[in-house]
N, C-alpha and C positions, 0 to 999 in steps of 0.2 A: 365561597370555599376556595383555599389553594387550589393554583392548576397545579393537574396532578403531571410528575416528571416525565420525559420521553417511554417508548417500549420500544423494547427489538425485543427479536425471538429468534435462538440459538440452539441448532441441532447438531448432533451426529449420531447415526443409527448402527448397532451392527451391524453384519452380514448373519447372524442369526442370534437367538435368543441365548441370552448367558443362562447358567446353568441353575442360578436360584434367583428366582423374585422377579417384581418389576417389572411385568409383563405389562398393567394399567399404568404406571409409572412412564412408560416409553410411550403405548398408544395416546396416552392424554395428550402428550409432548408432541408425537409426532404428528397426529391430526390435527392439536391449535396451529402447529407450524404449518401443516400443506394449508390449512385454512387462511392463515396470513397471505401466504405466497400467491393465494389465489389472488386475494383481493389486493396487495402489493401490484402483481403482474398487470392488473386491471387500470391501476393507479390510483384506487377509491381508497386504501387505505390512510392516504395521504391527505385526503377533506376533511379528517378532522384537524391536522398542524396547524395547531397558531402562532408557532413559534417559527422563527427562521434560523434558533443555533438549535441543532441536534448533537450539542458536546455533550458530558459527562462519560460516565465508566461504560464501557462496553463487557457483554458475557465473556469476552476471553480475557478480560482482564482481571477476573475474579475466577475464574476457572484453572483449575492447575498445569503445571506445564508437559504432566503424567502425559495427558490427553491426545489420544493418537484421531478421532474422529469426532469433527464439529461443523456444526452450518448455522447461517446466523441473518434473521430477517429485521429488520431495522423499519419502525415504523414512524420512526422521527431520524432520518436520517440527517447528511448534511443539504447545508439552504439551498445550494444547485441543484441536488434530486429532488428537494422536495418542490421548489416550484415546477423543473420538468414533469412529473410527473402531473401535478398539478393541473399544466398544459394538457399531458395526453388526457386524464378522465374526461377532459372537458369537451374530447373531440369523440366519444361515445355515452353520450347519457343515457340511452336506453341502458346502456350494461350499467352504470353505473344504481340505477334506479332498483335492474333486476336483481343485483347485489345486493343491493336495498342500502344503500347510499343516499340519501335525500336532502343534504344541505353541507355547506362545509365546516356547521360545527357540531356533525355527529359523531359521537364516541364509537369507532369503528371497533375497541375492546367490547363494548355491549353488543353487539352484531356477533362477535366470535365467542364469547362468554355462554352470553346464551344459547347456541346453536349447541354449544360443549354440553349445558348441564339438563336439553334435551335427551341427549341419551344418558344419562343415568336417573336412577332412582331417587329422588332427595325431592327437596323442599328447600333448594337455596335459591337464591336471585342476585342478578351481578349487583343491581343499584344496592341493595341491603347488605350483602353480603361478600362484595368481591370488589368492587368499587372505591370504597375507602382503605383499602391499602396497596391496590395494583398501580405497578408503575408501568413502563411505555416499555420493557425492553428483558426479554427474556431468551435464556442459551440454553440448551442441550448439548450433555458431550460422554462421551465413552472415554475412559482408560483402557492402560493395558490388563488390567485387572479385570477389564467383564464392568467397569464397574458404571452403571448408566447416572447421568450425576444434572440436575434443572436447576440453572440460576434463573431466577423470575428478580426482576426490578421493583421494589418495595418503596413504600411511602410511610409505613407506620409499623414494624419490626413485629409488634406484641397482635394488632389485628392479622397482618400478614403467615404469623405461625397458624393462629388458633383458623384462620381462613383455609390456610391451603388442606391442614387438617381436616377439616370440615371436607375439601372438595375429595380427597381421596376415599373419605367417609363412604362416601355416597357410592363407591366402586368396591365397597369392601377391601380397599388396600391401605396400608399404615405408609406412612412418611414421615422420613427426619428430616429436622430443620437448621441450619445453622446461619449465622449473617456473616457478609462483609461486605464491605463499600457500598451499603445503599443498597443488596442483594439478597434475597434468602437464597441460601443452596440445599437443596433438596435430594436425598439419597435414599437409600431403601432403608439401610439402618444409620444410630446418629454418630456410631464410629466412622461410618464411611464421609457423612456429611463434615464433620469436625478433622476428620483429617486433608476433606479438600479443602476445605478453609485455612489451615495451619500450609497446606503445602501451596496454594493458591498466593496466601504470603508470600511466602521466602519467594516462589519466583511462578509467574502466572504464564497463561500460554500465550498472552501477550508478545511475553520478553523469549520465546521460545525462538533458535535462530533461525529454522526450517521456517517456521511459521510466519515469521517475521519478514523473510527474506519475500515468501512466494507473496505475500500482496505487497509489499512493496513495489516488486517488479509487475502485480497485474492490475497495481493502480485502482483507480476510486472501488471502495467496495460494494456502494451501491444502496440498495434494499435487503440484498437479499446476500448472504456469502455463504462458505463452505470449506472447508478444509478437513485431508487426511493422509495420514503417514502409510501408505496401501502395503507395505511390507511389516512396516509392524503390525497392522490392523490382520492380515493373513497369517502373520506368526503367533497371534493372539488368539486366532480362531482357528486352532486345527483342523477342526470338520469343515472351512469353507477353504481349505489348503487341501483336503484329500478331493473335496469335490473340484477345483479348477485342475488338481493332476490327474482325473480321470476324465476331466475333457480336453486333456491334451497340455503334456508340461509346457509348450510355447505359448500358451496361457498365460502360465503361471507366472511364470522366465518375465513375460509384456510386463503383469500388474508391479512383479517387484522392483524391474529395471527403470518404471514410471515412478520409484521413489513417493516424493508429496506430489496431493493435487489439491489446487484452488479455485476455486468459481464462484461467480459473481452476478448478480442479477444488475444492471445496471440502465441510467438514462441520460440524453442530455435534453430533453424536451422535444426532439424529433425522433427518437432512436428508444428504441427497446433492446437491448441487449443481453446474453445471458454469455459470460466467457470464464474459459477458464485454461487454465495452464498447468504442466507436467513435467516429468523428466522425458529426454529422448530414449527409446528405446530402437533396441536393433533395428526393426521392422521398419521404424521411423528415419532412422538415420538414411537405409539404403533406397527412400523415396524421392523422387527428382520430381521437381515442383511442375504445376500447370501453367497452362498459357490464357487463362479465360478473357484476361483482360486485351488480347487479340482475336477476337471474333467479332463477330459484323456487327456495327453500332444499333444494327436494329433490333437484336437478340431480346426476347421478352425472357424468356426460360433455359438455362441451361444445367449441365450436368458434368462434373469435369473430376477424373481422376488422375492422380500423377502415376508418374513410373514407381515398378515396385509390384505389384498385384502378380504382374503377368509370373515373375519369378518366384512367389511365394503361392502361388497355384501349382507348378513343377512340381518347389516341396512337400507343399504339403498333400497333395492328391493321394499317393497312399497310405497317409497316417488318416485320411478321411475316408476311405474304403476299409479301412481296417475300425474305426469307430464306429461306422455305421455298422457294423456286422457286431460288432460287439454290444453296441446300444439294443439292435433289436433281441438277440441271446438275453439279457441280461435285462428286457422288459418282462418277462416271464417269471421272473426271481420276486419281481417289485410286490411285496405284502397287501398294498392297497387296492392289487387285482382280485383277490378272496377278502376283502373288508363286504359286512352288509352279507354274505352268505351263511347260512347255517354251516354247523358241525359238518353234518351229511354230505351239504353240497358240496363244500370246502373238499372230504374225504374225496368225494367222486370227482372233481375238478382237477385233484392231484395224481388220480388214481389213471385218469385219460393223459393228462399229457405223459408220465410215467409211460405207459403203452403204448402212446404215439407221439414220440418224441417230435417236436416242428425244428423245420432245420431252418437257419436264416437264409433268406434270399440271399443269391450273389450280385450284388451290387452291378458287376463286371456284364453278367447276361444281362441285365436292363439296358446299359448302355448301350452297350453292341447293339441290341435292338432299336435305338435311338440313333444310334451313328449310319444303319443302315439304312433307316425309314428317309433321314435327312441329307443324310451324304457329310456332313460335321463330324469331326474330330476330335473324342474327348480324351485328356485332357487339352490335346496341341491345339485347340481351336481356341478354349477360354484363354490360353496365355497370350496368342496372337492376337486376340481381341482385347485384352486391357494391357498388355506389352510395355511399351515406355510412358502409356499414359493413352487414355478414353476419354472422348468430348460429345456430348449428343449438345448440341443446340437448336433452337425454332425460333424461327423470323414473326415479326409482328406482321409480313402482306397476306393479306387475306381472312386474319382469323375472325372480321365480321362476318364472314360467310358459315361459316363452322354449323347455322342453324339451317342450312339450305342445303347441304349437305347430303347425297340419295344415295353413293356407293362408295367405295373406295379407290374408286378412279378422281372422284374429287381430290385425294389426301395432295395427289401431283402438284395441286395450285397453294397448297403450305409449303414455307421453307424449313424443312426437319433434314439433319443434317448428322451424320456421326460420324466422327474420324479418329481411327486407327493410328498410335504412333507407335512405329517400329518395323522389322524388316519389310521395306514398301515389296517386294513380290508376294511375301506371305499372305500382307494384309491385303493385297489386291484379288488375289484367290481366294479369300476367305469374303472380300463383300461380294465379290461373283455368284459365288453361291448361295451366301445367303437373300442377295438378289432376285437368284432364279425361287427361292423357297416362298420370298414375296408375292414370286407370280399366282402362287396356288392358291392365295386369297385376293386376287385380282389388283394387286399393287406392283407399278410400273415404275423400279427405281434406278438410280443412274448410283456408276461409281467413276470413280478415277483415282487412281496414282499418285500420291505427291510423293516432296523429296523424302520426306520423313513417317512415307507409309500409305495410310489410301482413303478414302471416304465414299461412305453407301449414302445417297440422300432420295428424297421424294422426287428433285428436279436438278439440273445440270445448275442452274446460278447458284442452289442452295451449296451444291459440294463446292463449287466454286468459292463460295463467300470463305470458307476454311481453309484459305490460304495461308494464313497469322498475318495476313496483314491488315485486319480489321482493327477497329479504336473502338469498342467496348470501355478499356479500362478508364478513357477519355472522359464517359458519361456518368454523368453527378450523381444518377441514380444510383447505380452501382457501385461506385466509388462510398454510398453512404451506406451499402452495408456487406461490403465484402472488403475487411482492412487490411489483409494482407499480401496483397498485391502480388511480386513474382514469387513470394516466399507461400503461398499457399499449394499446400499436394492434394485435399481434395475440395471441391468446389460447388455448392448447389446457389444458383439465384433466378427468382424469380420478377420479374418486374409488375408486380399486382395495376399498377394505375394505370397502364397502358393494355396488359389483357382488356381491363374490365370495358374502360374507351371501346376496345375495339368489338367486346361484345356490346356495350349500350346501341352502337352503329347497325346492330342487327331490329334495331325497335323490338324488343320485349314486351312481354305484356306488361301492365303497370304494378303489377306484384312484385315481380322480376328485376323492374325496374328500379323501385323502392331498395328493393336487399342491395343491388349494383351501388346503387348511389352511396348507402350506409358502409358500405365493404368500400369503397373510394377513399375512406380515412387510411386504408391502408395501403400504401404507396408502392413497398418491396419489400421483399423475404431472402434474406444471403443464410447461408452455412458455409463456413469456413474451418478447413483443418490444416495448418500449418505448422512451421518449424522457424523458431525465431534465435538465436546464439543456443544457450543450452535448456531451451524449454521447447516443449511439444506446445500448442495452443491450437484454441481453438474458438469459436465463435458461434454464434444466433444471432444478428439482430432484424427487429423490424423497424422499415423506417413509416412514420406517417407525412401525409399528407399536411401542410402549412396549412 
């Protein structure tokens, strides 16, 4: 038999249901695709390539350039994902097994096929019926029209209509069909399909220059992509433009001034990555980056915010005391709270609160009550606490002991560390007290002063080590999954292979031991939020173990 051509699988979902049709049409779509992702992210989808060029047509180059929202999973990608990837399934067989993955020339389409035509009613089968004309590579995408649109990757035009036919069959739903480049496109009716094909011509979202622009600048696409116009896609959908201005127009303002966004699932064979990139927005611009990569080279885990928080806390604190009082008012209203009740009850449900009207809590009395109990200052406390920028990090001495562990006068012998950037008297007042709040559960913490604010830690070396003069950013680990270096504004990394070291040191029992060893494939875990010339970015990845 010919091998059959590559697949990808290409999405974009609304933010709510268009107004006719299409409901089976999008879930089909969107569960094969989280389905792929799964087993993409895993790297089993990739045992079955035997090929090493993953070229030909991709879904956005047969989809039109209409198209404000798409995602797009790639199961024959290019030859450096696919041996990366390759690499990583190979450093967990167990997952790959329980996937059910079992050699590397299984048809991972019959794994996801069949799982699909478990939940419906029918009588088809992929080998008979879905197999001789599925190709390797299939798109989902929205227009501005509502209008939800599946290019699927085809081998045989004439099996491929009368197939997919068949598969909507089985859900009670109709599908139109129409070709181009090696594609069936699939629509609710065959005007819609025939006219993405006619417009997918003249100019596809390929050639689109938003679309064009934002991977080019975020590089390989990976397994897995995504793309969408969030201003058009909100102006498309009114009802999810009245629900972001009822949770607050700086919302709204964020999603439309982020323009396009793009993301990407990607690998290089040590590296799991998921990134993607945006316009800056206000909130973005007025953030002043972190320092992670000066903290003390011993750091297993950290946590790092830039400047920025402390001033949009100021702001916004009364538009969120006036929310919350409006959310709770305006839970009473919600129709789904009389669903499931009789007539009667309904009557007497409305008839009570009618006669005893519930007033919302004051936000403001809670506090008070909270600032009094603690001695804390809300709002002036959370702003001086994340002010020009918030750092907790913990030292790898000691944490084989973490199992021997009787009170919390132990925590002393960890290095846990949090430092305060911004007016150093405020932030020195503020770890005082929350010092003295420690004591009430029997933890003994030390602070101090620096030039640029103050630090509350478990022990004096720990505050000490938050000096910035540590070489964090020095170390390969880190450096392999947190890429953006002084340009990053928030920051999370973990260093997994060194925890785990340090808990194997405690001797587990050989259960414990077993999972330790297995979890060792994975090395570190970064989050990264940065700003790079005119895009917002942002990052995942994991790195493994060699």
């Amino acid at each position: 038999m010919t091998e059959q051509p590559p697949i990808t699988y290409e999405l974009s979902t609304p933010p709510a249901e268009p107004s006719t049709g299409g409901r089976n049409i999008k879930r089909l779509v969107i569960g094969g695709i989280a389905a792929v992702v799964v087993l993409a992210l895993a790297g089993g989808a990739f045992a079955v390539v035997k090929k090493l060029d993953g070229g030909g047509a991709q879904p956005h180059d047969v989809l039109p350039a209409s198209v404000i929202a798409y995602a797009r999973v790639d199961v024959d990608p290019s030859a450096s994902q696919k041996i990366a990837l390759f690499k990583l399934i190979r450093k967990f067989p167990e997952a790959a097994d329980e996937i059910g993955i079992k050699s590397v020339d299984q048809d991972v389409r019959k794994l996801l096929v069949d799982e699909a035509l478990k939940e419906g009613d029918c009588d088809l089968t992929y080998d008979k019926d879905v197999k001789p004309w599925l190709g390797h590579r299939i798109g989902v995408a929205l227009d501005t029209e509502q209008t939800p649109l599946v290019a699927i990757q085809v081998t045989d035009e004439k099996k491929a209509e009368a197939g997919i036919k068949d598969l909507f069959d089985c859900d009670d739903e109709k599908a139109a069909v129409a070709f181009l480049d090696g594609y069936a496109i699939v629509a609710e009716t065959q005007k819609q399909a025939d006219a993405a094909v006619k417009a997918a011509e003249k100019k596809p979202l390929a050639e689109k220059t938003a679309f064009a622009a934002d991977f080019e600048d975020l590089g390989e696409q990976g397994v897995a992509s995504a793309w969408a116009d969030t201003k058009k896609v909100i102006d498309s959908f009114p009802e999810f433009k009245d629900l972001m201005a009822t949770a607050g127009g700086a919302n709204l303002k964020e999603l439309e001034q982020a323009g396009t966004l793009a993301v990407t699932v990607r690998t290089d064979g040590s590296t799991l990555e998921l990134a993607g990139l945006a316009g800056v927005t206000d909130s973005v611009d007025k953030m002043t980056p972190v320092s992670m990569d000066k903290l003390p080279s011993d750091t297993v885990a950290a946590l790092s915010f830039g400047g920025g928080i402390g001033d949009q806390i100021a702001e916004q604190y009364d538009a969120f005391l006036e929310q919350f009082t409006e959310g709770f008012e305006s839970s009473f209203d919600d129709p789904s709270i009389t669903e499931g009740m009789t007539p009667e009850e309904k009557a007497a449900f409305e008839a009570y609160l009618e006669n005893n009207p519930i007033e919302s809590p004051d936000p403001e009395d809670f506090i008070a009550g909270f600032e009094e109990e603690t001695g804390l200052n809300v709002p002036e406390d959370l702003e001086t606490l994340f002010g020009d920028g918030l750092t907790l990090a913990i030292g790898s001495k000691n944490l084989e002991k973490l199992p021997t562990f009787s009170g919390p006068a132990d925590v002393a012998t960890l290095d846990v560390a949090l430092k305060m950037t911004t007016d150093p008297d405020k932030a020195l007042d503020l770890a005082k007290r929350l010092a003295t709040l420690a004591t009430q559960v029997g933890l003994d913490l030390s602070t101090a002063q620096t030039d640029d604010g103050a630090v509350i830690a478990t022990n004096q070396d720990a505050a000490d080590g938050l000096d910035g003069s540590g070489k964090l950013g020095s170390d390969a680990t880190f450096q392999s999954v947190m890429p953006y270096g002084d340009q990053t504004l928030y920051g999370m990394f973990v260093d997994v292979g060194t925890i785990l070291d340090k808990v194997s040191e405690a001797d587990p029992p050989a259960d414990v031991a077993k999972d330790i060893d297995q979890a060792k494939a994975v090395k570190a875990v970064g989050i990264s939020y940065g700003k790079q010339d005119e895009h917002t970015v942002f990052s995942v990845r994991v790195a493994f173990a060699k």
